[in-house]
C-alpha positions in Angstrom: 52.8 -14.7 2.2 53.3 -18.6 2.7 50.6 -19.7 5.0 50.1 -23.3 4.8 52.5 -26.5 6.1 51.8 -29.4 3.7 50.6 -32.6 5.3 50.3 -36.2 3.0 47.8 -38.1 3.0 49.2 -40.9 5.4 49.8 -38.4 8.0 46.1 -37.0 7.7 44.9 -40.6 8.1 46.6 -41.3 10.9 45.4 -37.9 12.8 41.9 -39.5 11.9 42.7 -42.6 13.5 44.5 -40.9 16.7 41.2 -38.7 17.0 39.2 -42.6 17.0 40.9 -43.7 19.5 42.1 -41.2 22.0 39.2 -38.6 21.0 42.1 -35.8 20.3 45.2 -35.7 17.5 47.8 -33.1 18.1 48.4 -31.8 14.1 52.1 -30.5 15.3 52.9 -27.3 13.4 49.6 -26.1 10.4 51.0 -22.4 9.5 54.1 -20.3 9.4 55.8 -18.6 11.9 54.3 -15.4 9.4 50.8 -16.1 8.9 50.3 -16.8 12.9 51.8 -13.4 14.3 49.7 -12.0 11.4 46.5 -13.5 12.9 47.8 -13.4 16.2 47.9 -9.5 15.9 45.0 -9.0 14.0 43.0 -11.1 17.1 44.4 -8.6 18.9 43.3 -5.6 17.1 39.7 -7.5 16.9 39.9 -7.0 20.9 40.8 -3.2 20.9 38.7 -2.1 18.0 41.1 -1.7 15.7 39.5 -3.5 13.3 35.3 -3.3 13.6 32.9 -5.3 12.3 29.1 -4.4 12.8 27.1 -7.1 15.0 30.0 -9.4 15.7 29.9 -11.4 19.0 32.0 -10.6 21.8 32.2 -11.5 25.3 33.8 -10.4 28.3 35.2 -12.9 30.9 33.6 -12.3 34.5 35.7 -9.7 36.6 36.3 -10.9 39.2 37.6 -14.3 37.2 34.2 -16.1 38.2 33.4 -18.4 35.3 30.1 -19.3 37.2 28.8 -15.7 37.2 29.1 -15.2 33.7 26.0 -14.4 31.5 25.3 -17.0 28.5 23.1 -16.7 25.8 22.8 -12.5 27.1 22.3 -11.3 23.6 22.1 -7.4 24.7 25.9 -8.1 25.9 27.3 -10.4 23.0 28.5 -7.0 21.3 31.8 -5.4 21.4 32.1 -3.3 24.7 34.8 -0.5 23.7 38.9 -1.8 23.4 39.7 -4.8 26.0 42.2 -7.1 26.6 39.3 -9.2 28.6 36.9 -10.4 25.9 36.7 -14.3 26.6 35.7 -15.3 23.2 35.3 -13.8 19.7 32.9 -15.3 17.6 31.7 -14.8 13.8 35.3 -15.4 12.6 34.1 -17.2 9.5 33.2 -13.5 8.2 36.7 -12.4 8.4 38.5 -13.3 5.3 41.8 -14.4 7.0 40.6 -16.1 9.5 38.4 -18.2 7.1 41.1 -18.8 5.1 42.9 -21.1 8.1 39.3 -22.6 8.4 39.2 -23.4 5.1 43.1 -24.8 4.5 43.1 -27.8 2.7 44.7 -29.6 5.7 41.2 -29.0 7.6 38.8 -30.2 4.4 40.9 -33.2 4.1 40.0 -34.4 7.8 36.7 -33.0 6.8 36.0 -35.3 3.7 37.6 -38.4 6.4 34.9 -37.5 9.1 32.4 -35.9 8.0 32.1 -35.7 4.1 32.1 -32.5 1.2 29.7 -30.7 2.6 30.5 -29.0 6.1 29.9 -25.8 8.0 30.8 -24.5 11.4 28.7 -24.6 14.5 31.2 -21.5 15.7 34.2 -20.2 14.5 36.1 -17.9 17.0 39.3 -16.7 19.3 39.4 -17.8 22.6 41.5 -15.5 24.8 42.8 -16.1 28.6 43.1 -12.7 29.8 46.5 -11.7 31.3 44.2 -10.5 34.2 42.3 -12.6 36.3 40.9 -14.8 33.9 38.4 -17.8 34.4 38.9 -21.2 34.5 36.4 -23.5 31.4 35.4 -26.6 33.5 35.3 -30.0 31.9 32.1 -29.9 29.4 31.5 -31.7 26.5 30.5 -29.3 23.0 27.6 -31.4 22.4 24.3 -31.1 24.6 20.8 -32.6 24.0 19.6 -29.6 24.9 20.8 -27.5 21.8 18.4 -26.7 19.2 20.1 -28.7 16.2 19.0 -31.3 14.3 22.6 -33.3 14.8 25.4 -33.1 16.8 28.6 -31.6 15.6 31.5 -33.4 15.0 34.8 -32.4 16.0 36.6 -28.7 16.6 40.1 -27.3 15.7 42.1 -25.6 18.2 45.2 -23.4 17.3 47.4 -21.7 19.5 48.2 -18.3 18.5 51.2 -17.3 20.6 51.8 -20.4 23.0 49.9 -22.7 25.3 51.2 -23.9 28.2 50.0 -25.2 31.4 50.7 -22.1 33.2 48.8 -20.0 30.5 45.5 -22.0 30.6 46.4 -24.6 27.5 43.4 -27.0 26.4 42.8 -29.9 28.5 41.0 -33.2 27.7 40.0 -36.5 28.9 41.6 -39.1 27.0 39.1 -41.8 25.5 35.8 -39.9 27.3 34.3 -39.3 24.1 33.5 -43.0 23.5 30.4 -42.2 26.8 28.7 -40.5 24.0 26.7 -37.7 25.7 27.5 -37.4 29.3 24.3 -36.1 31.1 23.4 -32.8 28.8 26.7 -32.7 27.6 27.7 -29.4 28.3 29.0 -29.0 32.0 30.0 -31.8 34.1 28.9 -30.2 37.3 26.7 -33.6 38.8 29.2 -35.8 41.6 27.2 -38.3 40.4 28.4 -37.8 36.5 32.2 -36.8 37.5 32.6 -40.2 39.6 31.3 -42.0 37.1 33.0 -40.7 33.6 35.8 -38.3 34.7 38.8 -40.4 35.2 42.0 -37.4 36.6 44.5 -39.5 35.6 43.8 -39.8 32.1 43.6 -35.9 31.9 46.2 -34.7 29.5 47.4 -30.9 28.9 48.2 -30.3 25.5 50.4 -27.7 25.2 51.2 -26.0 21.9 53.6 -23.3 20.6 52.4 -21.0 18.1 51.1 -22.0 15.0 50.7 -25.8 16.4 47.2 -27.4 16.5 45.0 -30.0 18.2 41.7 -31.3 16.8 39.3 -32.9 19.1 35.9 -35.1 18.9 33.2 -32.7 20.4 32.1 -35.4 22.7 35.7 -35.1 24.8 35.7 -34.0 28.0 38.0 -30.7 27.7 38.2 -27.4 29.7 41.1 -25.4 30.7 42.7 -23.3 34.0 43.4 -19.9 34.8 46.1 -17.9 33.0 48.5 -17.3 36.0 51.3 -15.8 33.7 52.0 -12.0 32.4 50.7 -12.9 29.0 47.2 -13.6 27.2 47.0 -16.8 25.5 44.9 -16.5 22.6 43.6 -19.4 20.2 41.4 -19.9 17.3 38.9 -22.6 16.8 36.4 -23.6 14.5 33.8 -26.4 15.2 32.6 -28.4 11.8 30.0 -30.5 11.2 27.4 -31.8 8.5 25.9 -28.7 6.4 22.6 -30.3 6.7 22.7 -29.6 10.2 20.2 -26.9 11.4 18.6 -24.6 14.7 15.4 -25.9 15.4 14.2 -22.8 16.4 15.5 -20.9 13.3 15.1 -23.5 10.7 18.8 -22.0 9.6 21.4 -23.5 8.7 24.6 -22.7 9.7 27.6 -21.0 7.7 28.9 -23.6 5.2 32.5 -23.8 4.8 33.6 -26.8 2.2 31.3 -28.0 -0.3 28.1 -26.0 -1.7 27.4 -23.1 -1.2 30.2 -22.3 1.3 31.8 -19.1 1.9 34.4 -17.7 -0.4 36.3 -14.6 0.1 34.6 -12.4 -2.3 31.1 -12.9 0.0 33.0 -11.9 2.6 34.9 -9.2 2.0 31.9 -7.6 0.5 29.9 -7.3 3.4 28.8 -4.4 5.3 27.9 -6.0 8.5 28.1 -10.0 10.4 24.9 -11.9 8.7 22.2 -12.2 11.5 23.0 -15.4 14.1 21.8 -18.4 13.0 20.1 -18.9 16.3 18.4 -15.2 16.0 14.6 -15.1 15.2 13.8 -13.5 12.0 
């Protein structure tokens, strides 16, 4: 199976300089029209347990479509829940061989060795799903906090659309040029008037819609979020968030999984696995 569109190395300096400036790059097309309905369906058979791994992280979306009322950090609920079409995210996906081969294409470690240098790993690695029914809205956060227990901040995330984002589906929205605030109160909700009035400019909000197979990468200090699904379909996307592998939980003193450079995954580790390694955030 062909899986990879080429890109030269002007045109992955110039998504660099795009993600400088406006704090996203839209990468255009990254796989084939084969290798995406291959993931696409294989995110789906994640969701109805037809393929199981032991100890990864899922999470359901609120039911009545209340992002607010939604549990974070609820470890005893962070496992899969029987077959659903509502899980709101899907995490650990740097265990599953396919999947960390698109987090590992040689597109990615390119931008990689530009921003952030050989050795990288991934804060999180997952699908993010907009349920066909009643799903939540994401309000504008930022994916950095000073209230995470890392030593650094995270650099920037992938996000690739699986089977179409539009508007009406609940595509990715950012804030052009926010990330250059640095860390907007703790980062990770912009909930404060006081915050919004001040750094949330609405008319430099910009929807960036995708078809399959098309990606975006954005800084982790832009303002992003997304609406409601209000069509008949989920929309489903994969992301992976990568930063310096020096990078550890304070709490854990672990670092996180590596994915270019030393000691980074390969698909012999893990395809030989019986079960998702322990969280790096989990206590010994």
């Amino acid at each position: 199976m062909h899986k990879f569109i080429k890109f030269d190395n002007n045109q992955i300096t110039k998504i660099c300089q795009d993600l400088d400036v406006n704090g996203y790059s839209i990468l255009g097309k990254i796989i084939t029209d084969e290798f995406v309905d291959f993931l696409n369906q294989r995110a789906i058979d994640l969701m109805m347990g037809k393929i199981k791994y032991e100890g990864m992280f899922f999470k359901l979306d609120d039911p009545d479509g209340d992002y607010f009322k939604i549990k974070h950090e609820d470890i005893d609920n962070e496992l899969f829940q029987g077959p659903s079409e509502r899980y709101k995210k899907i995490k650990d996906l740097e265990y599953d061989p396919y999947f960390l081969q698109l987090a590992q294409c040689k597109l990615l470690e390119d931008i990689c060795k530009l921003r952030i240098g050989v050795n990288v790993s991934s804060m999180r690695s997952m699908i993010l799903n907009k349920s066909r029914f009643n799903s939540s809205i994401l309000p504008f956060h930022q994916d950095v906090s000073e209230n995470w227990a890392m030593t650094d901040k995270p650099n920037f995330t992938l996000w690739l659309s699986l089977n179409g984002a539009s508007k009406e589906n609940g595509c990715l929205k950012v804030v052009e040029g926010s990330h250059k605030y640095g860390v907007i109160g703790d980062g990770n909700n912009l909930l404060d008037d006081k915050l919004k009035n001040k750094f949330f400019d609405e008319n430099k909000i910009k929807n960036l819609e995708l078809k399959k197979g098309e990606a975006c990468i954005f800084s982790n200090y832009t303002l992003h979020g997304s609406d409601k699904n209000t069509t008949d379909k989920n929309r489903l996307g994969f992301t992976t968030c990568y930063m310096n592998a020096q990078i550890k939980n304070t709490k854990t003193n672990k670092n996180y999984p590596v994915i270019f450079g030393k000691n980074a995954l390969t698909q012999d580790y893990v395809k030989s696995l019986k079960k998702i390694p322990s969280k790096v955030y989990e206590l010994s």
